[in-house]
C-alpha positions in Angstrom: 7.9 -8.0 9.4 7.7 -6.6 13.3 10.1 -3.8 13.5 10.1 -2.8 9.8 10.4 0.7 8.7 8.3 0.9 5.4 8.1 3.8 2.6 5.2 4.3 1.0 3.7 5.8 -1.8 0.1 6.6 -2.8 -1.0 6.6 -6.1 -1.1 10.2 -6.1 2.3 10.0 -5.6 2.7 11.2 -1.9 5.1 9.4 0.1 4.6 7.7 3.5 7.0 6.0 6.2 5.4 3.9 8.8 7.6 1.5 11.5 5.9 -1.6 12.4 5.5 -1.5 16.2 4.0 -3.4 19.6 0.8 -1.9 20.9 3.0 -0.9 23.5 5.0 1.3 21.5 2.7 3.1 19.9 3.7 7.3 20.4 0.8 9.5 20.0 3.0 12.0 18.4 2.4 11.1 14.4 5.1 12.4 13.2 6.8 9.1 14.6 4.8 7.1 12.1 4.8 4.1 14.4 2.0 1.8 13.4 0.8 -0.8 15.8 1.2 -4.5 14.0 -2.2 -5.4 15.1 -3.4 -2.5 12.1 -5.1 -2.8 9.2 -2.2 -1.1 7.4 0.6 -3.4 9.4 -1.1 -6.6 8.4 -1.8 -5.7 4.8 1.9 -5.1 5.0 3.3 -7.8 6.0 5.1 -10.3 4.2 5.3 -7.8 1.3 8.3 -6.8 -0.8 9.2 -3.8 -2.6 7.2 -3.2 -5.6 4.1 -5.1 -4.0 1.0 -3.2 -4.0 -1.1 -2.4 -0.8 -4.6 -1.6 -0.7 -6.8 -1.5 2.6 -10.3 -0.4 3.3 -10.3 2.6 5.0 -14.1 3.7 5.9 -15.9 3.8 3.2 -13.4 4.0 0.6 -9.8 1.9 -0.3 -6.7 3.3 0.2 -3.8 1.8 -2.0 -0.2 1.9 -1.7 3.0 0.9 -3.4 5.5 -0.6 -1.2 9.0 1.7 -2.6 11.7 0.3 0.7 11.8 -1.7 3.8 14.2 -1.3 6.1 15.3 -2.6 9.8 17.1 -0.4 12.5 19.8 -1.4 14.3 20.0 -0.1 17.5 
C-alpha cells in the first residue's frame, strides 16, 4: 500500500527496493528509490504480498518481478 517500502527481485536474480510515494515526493536522486504511486510499477504493486509475482510492460518488452518483503517506516 501508499508508503510501502518493497524488495524486489528480477528473475535474473538482481535485487530492487522501491518506497511507494506521493507525486509530491518524488527525489530525483534514484538512489532514493521512491516510486510515485501513480506508476506502472506502484500500481502493479499494490495489494501484493510477498511471494506474488510482478510483471509490467516496460516499452517494448515485460519486466517481471518477485515480490521477496514489504515493509512500512515508522517515523
Amino acid at each position: 500500500f501508499f508508503g510501502a517500502v518493497v524488495e524486489l527481485e528480477t528473475r535474473e536474480g538482481e535485487a530492487r527496493k522501491y518506497r511507494i510515494v506521493g507525486a509530491d515526493e518524488i527525489d530525483s536522486n534514484e538512489d532514493k528509490g521512491y516510486i510515485s504511486v501513480d506508476s506502472p510499477l506502484a500500481k502493479a504493486l499494490l495489494k501484493k504480498r510477498v511471494g506474488d509475482e510482478v510483471v509490467i510492460d516496460v516499452g517494448p518488452r515485460q519486466t517481471a518481478y518477485t515480490v521477496m518483503a514489504i515493509e512500512y517506516e515508522t517515523e
